[in-house]
N, C-alpha and C positions, 0 to 999 in steps of 0.2 A: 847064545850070547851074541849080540851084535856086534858087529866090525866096528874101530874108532875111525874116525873120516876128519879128517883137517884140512884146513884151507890154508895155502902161502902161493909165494912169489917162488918160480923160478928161478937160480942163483948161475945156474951155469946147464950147459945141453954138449960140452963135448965128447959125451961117453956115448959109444951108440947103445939105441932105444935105455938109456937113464938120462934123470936129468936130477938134480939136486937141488930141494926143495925148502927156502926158509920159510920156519913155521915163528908166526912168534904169539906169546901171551905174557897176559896182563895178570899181576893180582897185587892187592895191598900190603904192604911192607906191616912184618908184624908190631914191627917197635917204633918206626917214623911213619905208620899211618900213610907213607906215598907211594901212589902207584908205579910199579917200576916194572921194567919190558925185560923179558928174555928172549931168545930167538933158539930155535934149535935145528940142525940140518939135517933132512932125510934123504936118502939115495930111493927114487921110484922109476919102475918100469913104467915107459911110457914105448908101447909096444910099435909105432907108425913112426916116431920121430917129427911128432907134429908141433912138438910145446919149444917154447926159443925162451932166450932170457926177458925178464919181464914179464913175464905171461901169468894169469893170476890162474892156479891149480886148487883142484882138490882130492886129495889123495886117501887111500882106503886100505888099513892092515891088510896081510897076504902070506901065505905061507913064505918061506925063505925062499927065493930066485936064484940069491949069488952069497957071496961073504958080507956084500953089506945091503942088499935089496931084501926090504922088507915090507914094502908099501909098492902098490900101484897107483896112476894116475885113472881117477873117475872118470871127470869133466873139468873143464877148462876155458877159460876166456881169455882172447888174443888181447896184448899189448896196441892199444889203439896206434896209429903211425900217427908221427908230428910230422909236419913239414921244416 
């Protein structure tokens, strides 16, 4: 059976090698027909301490790490800088 793989935003990186990952999804409201957003936050090993807040992740099931690491980080694209 294949691993599930999700793509979110980095939320927060003060925990060494985790960083906590908003996921979020979309689906149609069964009784008003509107699309409505959930988000949900995962804790992933990101083993180098490379991923900062904003950074857009995607992360991949993983046996248990810790009490709440259950996902690692795959691949990832940096937060472009603004001036």
């Amino acid at each position: 059976m294949p691993k599930r793989t999700l793509q979110g935003v980095v939320v927060s990186d003060k925990q060494d090698k985790t960083v906590i990952v908003s996921v979020e999804r979309r689906f149609t409201h069964p009784v008003l027909k509107k699309t409505v957003r959930r988000t949900s936050k995962f804790h992933a090993h990101d083993e180098k301490n490379e991923f900062s807040v904003g950074d857009l992740v995607w992360v991949e099931e993983h046996r248990p790490i810790s009490k709440l690491k259950r996902w690692t980080v795959v691949r990832g694209e940096k937060k472009k800088k603004v001036l």
